[in-house]
N, C-alpha and C positions, 0 to 999 in steps of 0.2 A: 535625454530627448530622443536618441536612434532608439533606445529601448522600446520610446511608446511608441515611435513611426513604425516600426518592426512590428507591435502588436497592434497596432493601424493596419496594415497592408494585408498582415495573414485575418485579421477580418475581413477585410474586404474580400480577399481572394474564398473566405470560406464562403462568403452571400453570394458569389456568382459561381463557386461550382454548385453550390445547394441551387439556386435556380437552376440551373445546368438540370440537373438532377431531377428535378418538377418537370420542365420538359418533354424529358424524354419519355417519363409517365403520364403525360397527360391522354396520348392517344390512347393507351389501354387503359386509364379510368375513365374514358368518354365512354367506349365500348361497354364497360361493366356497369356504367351508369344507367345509358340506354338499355340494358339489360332489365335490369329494376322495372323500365317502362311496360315490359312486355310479359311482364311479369305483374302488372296492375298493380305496381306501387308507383304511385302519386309522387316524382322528382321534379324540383325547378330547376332549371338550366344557368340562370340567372342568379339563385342561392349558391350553386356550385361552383359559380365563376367567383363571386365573393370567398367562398371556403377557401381557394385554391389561390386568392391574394395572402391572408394570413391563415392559412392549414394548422399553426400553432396554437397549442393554449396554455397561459401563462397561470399559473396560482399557487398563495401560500402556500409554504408548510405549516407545521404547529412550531417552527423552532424561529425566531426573530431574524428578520434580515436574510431568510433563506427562501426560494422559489422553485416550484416543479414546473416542468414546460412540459408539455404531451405532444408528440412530432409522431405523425404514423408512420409504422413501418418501413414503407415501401418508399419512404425517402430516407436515400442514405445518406443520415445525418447523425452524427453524435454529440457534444455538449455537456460539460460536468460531470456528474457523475450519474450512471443510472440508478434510479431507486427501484422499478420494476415493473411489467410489462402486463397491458390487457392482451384482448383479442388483438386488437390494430392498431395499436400504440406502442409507441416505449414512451417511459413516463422517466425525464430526467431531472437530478436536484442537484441547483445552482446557490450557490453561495459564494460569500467574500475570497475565501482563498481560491475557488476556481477562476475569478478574474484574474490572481497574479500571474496567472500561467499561462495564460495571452486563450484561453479554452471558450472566454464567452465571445460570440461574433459582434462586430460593433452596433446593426442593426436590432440584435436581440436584450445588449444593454441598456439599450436606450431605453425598453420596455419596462425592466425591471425598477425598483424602488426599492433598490440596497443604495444607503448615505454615501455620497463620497467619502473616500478617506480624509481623514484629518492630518495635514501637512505636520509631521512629527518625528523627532529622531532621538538618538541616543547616545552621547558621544561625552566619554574621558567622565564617567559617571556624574554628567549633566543631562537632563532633556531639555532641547529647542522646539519651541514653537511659534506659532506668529500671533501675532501680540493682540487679534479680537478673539483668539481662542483661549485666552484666560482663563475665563470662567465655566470653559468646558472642559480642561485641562483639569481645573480644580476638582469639578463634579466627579469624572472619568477616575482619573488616576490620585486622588487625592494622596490616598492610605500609601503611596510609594514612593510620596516626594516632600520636600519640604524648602523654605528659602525660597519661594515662588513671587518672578520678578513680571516683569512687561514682556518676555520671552523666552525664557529659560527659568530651569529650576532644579535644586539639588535630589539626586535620588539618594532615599534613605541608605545605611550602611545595609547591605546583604540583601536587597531590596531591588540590585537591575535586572536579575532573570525572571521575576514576577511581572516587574514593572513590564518589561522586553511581552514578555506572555499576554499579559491587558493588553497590551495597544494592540498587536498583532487579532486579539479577538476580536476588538472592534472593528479591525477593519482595512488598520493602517500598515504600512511596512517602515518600520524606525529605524532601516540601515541608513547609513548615511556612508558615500563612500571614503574608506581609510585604504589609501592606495598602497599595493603591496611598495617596503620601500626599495630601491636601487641597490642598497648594500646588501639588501638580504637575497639579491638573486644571484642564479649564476646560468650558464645555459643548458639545456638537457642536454642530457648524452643517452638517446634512449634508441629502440631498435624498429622505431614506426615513425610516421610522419602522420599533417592531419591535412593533408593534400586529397585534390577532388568533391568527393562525396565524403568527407569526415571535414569538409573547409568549418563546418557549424562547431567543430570539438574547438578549433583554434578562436570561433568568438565568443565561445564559454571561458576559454583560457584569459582574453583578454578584457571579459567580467570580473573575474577573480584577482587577474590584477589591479581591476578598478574599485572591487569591492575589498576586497582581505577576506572574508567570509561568503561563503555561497552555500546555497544549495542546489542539488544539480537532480531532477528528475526527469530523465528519458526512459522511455521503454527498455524494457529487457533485451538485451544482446547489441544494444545502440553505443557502447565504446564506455561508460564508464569510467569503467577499471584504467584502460587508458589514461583518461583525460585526465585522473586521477595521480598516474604515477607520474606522468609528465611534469603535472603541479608541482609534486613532495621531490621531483630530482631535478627543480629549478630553485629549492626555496635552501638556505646555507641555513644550518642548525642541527637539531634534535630535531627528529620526525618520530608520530605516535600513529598506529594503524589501529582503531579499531572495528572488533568483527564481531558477530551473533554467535561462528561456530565453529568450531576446531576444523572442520573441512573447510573453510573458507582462510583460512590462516593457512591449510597447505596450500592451497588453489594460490594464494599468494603470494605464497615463498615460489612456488613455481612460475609464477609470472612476472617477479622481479629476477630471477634465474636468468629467462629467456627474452626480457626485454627493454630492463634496467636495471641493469648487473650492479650499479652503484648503491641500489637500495638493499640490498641487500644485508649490508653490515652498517645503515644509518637508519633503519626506521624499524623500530617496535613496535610488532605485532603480536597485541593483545585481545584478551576476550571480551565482552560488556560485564562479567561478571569479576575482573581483574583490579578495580579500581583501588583495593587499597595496595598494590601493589605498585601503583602509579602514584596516588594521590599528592605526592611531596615532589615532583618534579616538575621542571618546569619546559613546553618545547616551544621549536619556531612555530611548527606547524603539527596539530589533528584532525586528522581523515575520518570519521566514522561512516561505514560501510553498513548499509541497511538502516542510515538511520531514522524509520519510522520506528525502529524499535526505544529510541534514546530516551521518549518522554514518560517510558515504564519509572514507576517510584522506586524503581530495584536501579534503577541504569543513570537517571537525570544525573544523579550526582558526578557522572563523568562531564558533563557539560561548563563542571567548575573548576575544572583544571586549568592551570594557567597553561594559557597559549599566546601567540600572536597571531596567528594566520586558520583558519579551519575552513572546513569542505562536508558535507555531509551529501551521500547518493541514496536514491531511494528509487525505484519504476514502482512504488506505492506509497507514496505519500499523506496516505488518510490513515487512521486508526478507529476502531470500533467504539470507543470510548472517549468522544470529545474533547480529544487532548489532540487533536489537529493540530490547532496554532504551535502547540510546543515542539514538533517538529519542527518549523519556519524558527521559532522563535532562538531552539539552540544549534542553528546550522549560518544561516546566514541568507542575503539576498538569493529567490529562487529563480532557478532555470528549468526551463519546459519547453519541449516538444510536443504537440498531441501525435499522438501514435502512428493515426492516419498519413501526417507529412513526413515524419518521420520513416516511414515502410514505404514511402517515395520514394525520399533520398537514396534509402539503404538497398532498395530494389527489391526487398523483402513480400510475400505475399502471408496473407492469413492463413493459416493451417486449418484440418480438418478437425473439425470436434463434436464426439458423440457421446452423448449421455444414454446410459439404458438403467432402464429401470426395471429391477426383477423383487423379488420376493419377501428376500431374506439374505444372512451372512453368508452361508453356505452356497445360494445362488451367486453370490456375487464372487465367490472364491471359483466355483467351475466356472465361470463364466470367461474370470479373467485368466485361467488355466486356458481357455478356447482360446482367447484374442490374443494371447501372446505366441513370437513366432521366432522362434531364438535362433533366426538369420539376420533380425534386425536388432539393432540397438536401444535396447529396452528399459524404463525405469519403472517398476511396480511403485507407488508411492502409499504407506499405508499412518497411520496415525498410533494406533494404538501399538505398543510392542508383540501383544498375546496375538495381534489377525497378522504381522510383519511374518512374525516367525511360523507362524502358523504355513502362510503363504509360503515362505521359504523352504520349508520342510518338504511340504507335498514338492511342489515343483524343481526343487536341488537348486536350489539358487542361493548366492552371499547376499546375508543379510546389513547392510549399513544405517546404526544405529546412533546413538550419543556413546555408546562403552567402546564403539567401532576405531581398532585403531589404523592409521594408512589407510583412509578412508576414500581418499583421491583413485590412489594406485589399485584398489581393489576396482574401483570403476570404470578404471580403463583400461583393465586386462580382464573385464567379464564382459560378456556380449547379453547380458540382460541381468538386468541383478534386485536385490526388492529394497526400498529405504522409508526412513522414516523422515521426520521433517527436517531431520538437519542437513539434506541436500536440498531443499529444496527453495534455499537461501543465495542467489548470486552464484552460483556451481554453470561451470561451462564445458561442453563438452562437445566439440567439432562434429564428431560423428552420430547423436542420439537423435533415431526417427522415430520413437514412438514414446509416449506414455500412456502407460496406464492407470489410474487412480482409483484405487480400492477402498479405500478410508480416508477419511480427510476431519478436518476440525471445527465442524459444527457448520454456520454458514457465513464461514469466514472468506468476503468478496478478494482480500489481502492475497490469501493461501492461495486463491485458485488462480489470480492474475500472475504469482509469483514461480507456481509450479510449471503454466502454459509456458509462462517465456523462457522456462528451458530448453525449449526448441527452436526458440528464435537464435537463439546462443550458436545452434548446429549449421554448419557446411555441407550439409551433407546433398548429395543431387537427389535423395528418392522423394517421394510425399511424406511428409510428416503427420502423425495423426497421434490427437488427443483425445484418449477413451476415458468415461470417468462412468463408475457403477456406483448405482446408488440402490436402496429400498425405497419402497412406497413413501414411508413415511419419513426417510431420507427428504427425500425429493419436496416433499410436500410442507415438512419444518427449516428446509435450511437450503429451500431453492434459490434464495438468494444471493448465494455463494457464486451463481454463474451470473452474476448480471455483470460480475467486472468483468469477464467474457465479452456480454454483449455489449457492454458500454467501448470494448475497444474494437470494437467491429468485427467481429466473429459473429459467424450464424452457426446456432447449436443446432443439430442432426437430434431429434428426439426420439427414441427407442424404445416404447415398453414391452416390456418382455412379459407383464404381468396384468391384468385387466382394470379397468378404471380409467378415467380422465386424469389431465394430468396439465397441471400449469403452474407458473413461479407464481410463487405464493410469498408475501410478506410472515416473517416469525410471529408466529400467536400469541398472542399476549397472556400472559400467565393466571390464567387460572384456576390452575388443577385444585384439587382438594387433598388434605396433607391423607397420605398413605398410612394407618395405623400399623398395617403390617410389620415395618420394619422402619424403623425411625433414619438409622444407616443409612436406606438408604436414600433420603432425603439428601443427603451430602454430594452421590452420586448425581442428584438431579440437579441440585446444583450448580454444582460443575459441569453437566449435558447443556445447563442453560447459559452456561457462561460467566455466571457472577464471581469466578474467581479473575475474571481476565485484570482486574484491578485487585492491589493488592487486600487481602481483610483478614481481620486480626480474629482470634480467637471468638474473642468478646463479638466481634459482628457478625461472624458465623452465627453460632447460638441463638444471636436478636432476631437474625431471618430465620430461622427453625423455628424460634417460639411467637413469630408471625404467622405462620406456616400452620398452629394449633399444640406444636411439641412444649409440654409443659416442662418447667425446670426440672421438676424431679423426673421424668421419662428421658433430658437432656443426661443428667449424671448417669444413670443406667446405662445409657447408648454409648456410652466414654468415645465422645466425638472427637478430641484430640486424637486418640489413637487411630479413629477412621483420617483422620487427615495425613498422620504421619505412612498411613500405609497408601496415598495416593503421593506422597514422597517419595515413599520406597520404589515405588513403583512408575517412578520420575513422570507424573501427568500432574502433576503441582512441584513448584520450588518456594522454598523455607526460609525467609531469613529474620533478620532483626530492623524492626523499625522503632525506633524511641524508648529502649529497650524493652519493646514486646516482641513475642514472634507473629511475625505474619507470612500469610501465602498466598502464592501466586500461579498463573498457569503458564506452564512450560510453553 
């Protein structure tokens, strides 16, 4: 019940700073209004005062139970998640898991026409429900359950993380709280407190004790890691740490060094790619660290480890591939801040961020040779290995890659240094004011939220500034990589450096014509477009090639396997076994 009073209140408080906000613009949209007049466009004063009751516009998406809201600009407002932006709009989409995160305001729910959730749980491999939901129970989750009584009903054998998965997409949340118990605590011995402005870490603390499972999503550099170890050096048992990536394993071991010396020699820190290495053990408690990435069909299977107690953190909690819910679903009850009260609390302000847009590679390499200023603490961020090293070369800088070893240590004893994406995962670093972003993966909103908040992470007293170089047609295929940007309140500084117009643009729907040229490199595009980001097997590769117009016999000539194995080699895909095929996936 404080839950929903809590997500009561910060609605409330968000509808009166948003008026707040109307306000203070009304006198300068009076002015530009009457401006129009004198300008012999025909306005009513009377239409305008209507506009300026409800300024918003609510309407479908194509995807069920989801809603775009159109707020113009010049009110600063944010809400779910943005999709993408006109002249004088941001245009945001609303859906079910954005209410769990207290993110829709209570005036703008009301509007919407997403179902309530259906009253449902899941507990000691039974589901509970209430007894006129029978026959929606039935319809909903039929194929997961069986023994189906006037309230409850048995979930099939190997059948709760599915089951857990449906309901969470419908709509509902089926934790049910299992209170951490008495014997299995003890009290931390750790080297911080969550006094003052961190009091909200100690009412996530006492979620987790009410729930056993949480999921915890605040912004980047908002404590975390913390809140995190305080948990696993309160709970008596085996403790399991997992991570995305060998720098975040050292960044760990240095932070239990220096802040819970006892974790040290009781909790295993593993990779996502580690699991058969684990899979026969049993702990009190697992942590997964980044886990948006868990719901990959490379990684889920860590979710099945026996535990008692788990936590998963994410400052991004969506995925490109509507496996959302499975995030919620193998973490546990979630916790959210939106960004904005959050950068309250912490006293934190928005950083600078400039996009420029020039020509080509080579522009974008002297460019970031210009912006960079190696008195300041610098991260080049590139995607591909060939532009990293490339980058590195010219300018004498250490390169940090996946082969990179001391990967931590190298970055904080270089005053600018160039990396690829495995810092750019939960990596904190006191003193870094600047980034630069040379390369990036495609227009992935995840990447760009997750590499910004390496700044929020810094202490540092100077201005911080986030430079990101793009090409034209960068910009124009995969500008929506910055609207997680804009969705958290950042205004982007737009810079062309090259002639043309220039606006975020939704991804173009595909329909090139297949390339005779070179059949290769169809696999290439591929992969430009994304379709490995889920795993595909051999056999579906080829299907979309000879969709595509590549006939079987032009497929054998092409020997496409080996073009896959040399984006392996060349670590922009990883390899493994599903059902004993091989399939791939992108790094």
């Amino acid at each position: 019940m404080s839950q929903e009073l809590n997500l009561f209140k910060k609605a409330e408080e968000s509808l009166i700073e948003l008026e707040s906000q109307v306000e203070i613009k009304k006198k300068s949209l009076w002015e530009k209004f009457h401006n129009l007049e004198r300008e012999k466009i025909d306005a009513d004063d009377e239409l305008l005062k209507d506009w300026l009751k409800e300024y918003w516009l609510i309407y479908p998406s194509q995807t069920e139970n989801e809603y775009y809201v159109a707020v113009p600009k010049f009110i600063d407002f944010s809400v779910g998640w943005l999709s993408h932006t006109t002249g004088g709009y941001n245009i945001f989409q609303i859906n079910k898991y954005t209410q769990w995160l207290g993110e829709i305001p209570d005036w703008l729910r009301g509007e919407l026409k997403i179902e309530p959730p259906i009253k449902i749980s899941v507990s000691d491999g039974n589901v509970i429900f209430e007894e006129d939901k029978k026959t929606i129970i039935e319809d909903k989750f039929g194929d997961f359950i069986t023994s189906i009584g006037k309230n409850t009903a048995r979930i099939k054998e190997g059948k709760e993380f599915d089951l857990i998965a449906q309901i969470i997409d419908s709509g509902s949340l089926p934790f049910l709280p299992q209170p951490v118990l008495e014997s299995d605590l003890r009290k931390p011995e750790v080297n911080f407190d969550f006094s003052g402005k961190y009091s909200f870490q100690q009412e996530a603390y006492q979620t987790f004790l009410k729930y056993g499972a949480i999921g915890v999503y605040w912004m980047t550099g908002a404590g975390k890691s913390f809140l995190t170890m305080y948990i696993l050096d309160s709970i008596i048992g085996r403790k399991a740490l997992v991570v995305p990536t060998l720098t975040l394993k050292e960044q760990w071991m240095e932070y239990f060094e220096k802040f819970a010396p006892r974790l040290k020699n009781e909790v295993e820190i593993i990779t996502y790619q580690a699991y058969d290495k684990i899979k026969k053990n049993e702990y009190a408690i697992i942590a997964f660290d980044e886990c948006h990435v868990l719901p990959a069909d490379t990684f889920s299977k860590l979710a099945t480890l026996k535990t008692k107690y788990r936590i998963g953190l994410s400052a991004t909690p969506y995925r490109e591939d509507n496996r959302t819910n499975y995030i919620f679903a193998l973490t546990g009850y979630p916790i959210g801040l939106d960004w904005g009260t959050l950068l309250k609390i912490l006293g934190k302000k928005h950083h600078e961020v400039n996009v420029y847009i020039v020509a080509n590679e080579g522009a974008k390499i002297s460019l970031a040779s210009n912006l960079l200023n190696r008195e300041r603490k610098t991260i080049l961020f590139v995607n591909e290995l060939r532009i990293g090293e490339r980058l590195a070369n010219l300018l004498g800088l250490p390169f940090i890659h996946g082969a990179t070893k001391n990967r931590m240590e190298i970055a904080k004893n270089s005053k600018a240094f160039v990396a690829s994406r495995v810092m750019e995962l939960g990596i904190s670093m006191k003193d870094l004011e600047h980034i630069i972003e040379v390369d990036f993966l495609f227009g992935s909103r995840r990447e760009e939220t997750q590499r910004t908040g390496r700044l929020f992470h810094s202490e540092s007293d100077s201005a911080k500034v986030h430079d990101i170089i793009m090409t034209k047609e960068e910009f124009e295929n995969y500008g929506k990589r910055l609207h997680g940007l804009v969705e958290k309140g950042f205004r982007i500084n737009l810079k062309p450096m090259v002639s043309g117009g220039f606006k975020l643009l939704q991804p173009k729907p595909n329909n090139k014509k297949v390339k005779t040229s070179s059949d290769l490199s169809l696999v290439d595009e591929l992969f430009n477009e994304g379709f490995f980001r889920t795993e595909k097997t051999f056999t579906e590769v080829c299907s979309e090639l000879e969709n595509r117009g590549v006939t079987a016999i032009r497929l054998k000539k092409a020997n496409i396997f080996s073009k896959l194995n040399s984006l392996v080699t060349s670590k922009q895909l990883f390899k493994d076994a599903r059902n004993g095929k091989k399939v791939f996936v992108m790094r």
